[in-house]
TIKOL-416391 format. One record per residue: residue number from 0; x, y, z of N, C-alpha, C in turn. Coordinates in steps of 0.05 Angstrom, whole numbers. Example, Ala and Ser with C-alpha at 12.3 -4.5 7.8 and 13.67 -1.06 7.14 Angstrom:
# residues 2
NODE   num       nX       nY       nZ      caX      caY      caZ       cX       cY       cZ
NODE     0      264     -114      156      246      -90      156      264      -66      156
NODE     1      257      -45      142      273      -21      143      258        1      157
//
This chain:
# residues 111
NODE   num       nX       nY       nZ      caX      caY      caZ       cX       cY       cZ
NODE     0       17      -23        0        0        0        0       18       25        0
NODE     1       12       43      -20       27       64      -22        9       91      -16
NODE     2       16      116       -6        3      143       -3       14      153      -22
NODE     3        4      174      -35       22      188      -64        0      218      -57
NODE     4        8      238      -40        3      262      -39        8      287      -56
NODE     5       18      284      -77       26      296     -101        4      319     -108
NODE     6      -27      307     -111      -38      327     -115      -45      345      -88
NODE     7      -54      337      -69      -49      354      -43      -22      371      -48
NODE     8        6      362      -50       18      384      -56       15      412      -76
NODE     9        3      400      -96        4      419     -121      -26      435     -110
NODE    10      -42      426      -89      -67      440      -88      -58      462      -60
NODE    11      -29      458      -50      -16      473      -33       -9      499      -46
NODE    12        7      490      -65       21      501      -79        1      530      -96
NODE    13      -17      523     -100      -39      536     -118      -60      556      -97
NODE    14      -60      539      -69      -78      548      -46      -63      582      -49
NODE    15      -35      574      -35      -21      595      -19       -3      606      -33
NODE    16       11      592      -49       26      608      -61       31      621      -83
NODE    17       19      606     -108       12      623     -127      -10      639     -121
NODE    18      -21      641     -106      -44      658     -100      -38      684      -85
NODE    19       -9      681      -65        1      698      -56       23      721      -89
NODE    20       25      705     -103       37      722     -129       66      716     -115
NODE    21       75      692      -99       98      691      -91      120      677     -109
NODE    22      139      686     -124      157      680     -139      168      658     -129
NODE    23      176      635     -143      195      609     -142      223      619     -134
NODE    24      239      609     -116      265      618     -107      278      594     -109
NODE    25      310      602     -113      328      580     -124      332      575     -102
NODE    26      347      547      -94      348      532      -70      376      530      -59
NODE    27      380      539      -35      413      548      -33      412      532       -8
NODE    28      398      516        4      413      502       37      401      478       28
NODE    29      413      463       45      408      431       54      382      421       65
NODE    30      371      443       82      351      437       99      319      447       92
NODE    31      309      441      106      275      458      101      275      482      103
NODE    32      289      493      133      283      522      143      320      521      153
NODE    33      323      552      126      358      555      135      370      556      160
NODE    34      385      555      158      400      552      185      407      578      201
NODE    35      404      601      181      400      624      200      380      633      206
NODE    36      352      620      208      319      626      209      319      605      237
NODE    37      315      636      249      309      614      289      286      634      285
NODE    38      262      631      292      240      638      296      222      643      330
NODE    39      224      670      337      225      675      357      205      695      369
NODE    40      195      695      391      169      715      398      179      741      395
NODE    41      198      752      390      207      774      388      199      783      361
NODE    42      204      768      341      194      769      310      166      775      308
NODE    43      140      760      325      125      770      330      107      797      324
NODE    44       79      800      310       76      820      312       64      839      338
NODE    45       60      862      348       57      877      361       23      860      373
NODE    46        7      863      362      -21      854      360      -33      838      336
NODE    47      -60      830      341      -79      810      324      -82      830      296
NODE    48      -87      858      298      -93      873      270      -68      873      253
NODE    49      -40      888      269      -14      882      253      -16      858      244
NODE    50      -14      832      251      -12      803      248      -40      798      223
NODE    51      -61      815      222      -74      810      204      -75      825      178
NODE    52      -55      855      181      -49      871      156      -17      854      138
NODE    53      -14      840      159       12      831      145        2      805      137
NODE    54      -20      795      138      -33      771      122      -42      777       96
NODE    55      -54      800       98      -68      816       76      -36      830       57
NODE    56      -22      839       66        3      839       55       12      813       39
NODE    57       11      794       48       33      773       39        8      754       18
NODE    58      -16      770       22      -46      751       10      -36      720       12
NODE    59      -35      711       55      -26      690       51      -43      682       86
NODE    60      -63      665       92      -66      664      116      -53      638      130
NODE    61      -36      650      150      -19      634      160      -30      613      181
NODE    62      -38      613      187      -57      586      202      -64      573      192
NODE    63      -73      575      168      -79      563      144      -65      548      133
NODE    64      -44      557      125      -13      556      107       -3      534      129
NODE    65        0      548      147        8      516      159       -7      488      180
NODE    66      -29      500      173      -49      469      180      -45      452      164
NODE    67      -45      465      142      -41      444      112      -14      423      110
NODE    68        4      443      114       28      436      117       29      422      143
NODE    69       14      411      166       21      395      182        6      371      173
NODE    70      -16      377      161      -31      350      146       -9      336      134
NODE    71       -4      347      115       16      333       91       41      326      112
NODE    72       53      337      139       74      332      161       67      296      163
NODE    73       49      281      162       38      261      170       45      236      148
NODE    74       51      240      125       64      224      108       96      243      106
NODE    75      107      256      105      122      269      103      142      281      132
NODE    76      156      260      140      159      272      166      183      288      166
NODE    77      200      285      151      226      301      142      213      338      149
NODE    78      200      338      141      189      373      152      170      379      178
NODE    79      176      357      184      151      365      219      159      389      228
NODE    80      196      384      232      208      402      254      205      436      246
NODE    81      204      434      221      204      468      211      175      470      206
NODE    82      150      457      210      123      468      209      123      474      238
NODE    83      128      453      250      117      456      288      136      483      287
NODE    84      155      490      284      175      509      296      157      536      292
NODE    85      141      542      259      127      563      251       96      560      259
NODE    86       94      531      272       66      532      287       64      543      308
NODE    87       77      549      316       82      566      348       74      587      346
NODE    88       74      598      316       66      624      317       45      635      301
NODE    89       22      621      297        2      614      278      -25      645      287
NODE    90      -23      653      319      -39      681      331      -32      701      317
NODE    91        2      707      316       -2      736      321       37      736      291
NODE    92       29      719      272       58      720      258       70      749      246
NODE    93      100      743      255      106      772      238      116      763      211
NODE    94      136      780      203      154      788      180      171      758      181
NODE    95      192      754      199      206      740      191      186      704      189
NODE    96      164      703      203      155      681      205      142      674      173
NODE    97      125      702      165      115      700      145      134      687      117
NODE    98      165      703      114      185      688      102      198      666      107
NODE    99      192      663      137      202      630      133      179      604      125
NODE   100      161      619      129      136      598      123      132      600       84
NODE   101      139      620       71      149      615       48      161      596       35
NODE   102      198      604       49      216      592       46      215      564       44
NODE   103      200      556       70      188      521       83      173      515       51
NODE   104      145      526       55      135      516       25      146      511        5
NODE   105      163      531      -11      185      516      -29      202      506      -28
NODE   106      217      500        0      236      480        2      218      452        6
NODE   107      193      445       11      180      431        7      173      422      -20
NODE   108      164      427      -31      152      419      -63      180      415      -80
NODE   109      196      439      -72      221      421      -84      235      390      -81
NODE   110      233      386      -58      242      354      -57      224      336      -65
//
């Protein structure tokens, strides 16, 4: 018995990111989430409205973005550690979370 999530990815792919108008980036690390991306409450935004103009910014909702991505975590466990890491911050995400939760998605679909 085999799982083949392929189209769940490409319906990821279409959900959040082409929909965000987010450009394909060439792939420069080893890992899911680079090695200089520590994700931290300080990154955080100020409040719930900042955290929701910068959703509307990125036309990307992040609770969202990564529920999905913990679904697909369940055949795919090689990325748990960089979804849980950006699930921590699913209330109130800032700037750098928003780009690492990017970054995560296409270092995903790439492999």
């Amino acid at each position: 018995m085999t799982l083949d999530q392929a189209r769940y990815c490409k319906s990821i792919i279409n959900r959040f990111l082409e929909k965000a108008g987010a450009k394909k980036k060439p792939r420069f690390q080893d890992t899911i989430l680079p090695a200089e991306f520590v994700p931290s409450a300080e990154d955080c935004s100020k409040d719930e409205g900042t955290a929701k103009n910068l959703q509307v910014e990125y036309a990307i909702d992040f609770a969202s973005c990564v529920g999905a991505l913990l679904y697909l975590s369940y055949t795919r466990p090689n990325i748990t550690y960089a979804i849980v890491k950006l699930a921590k911050f699913t209330r109130r995400p800032g700037v750098n979370h928003m780009e690492g939760s990017l970054i995560t998605s296409f270092e995903i679909f790439e492999r």
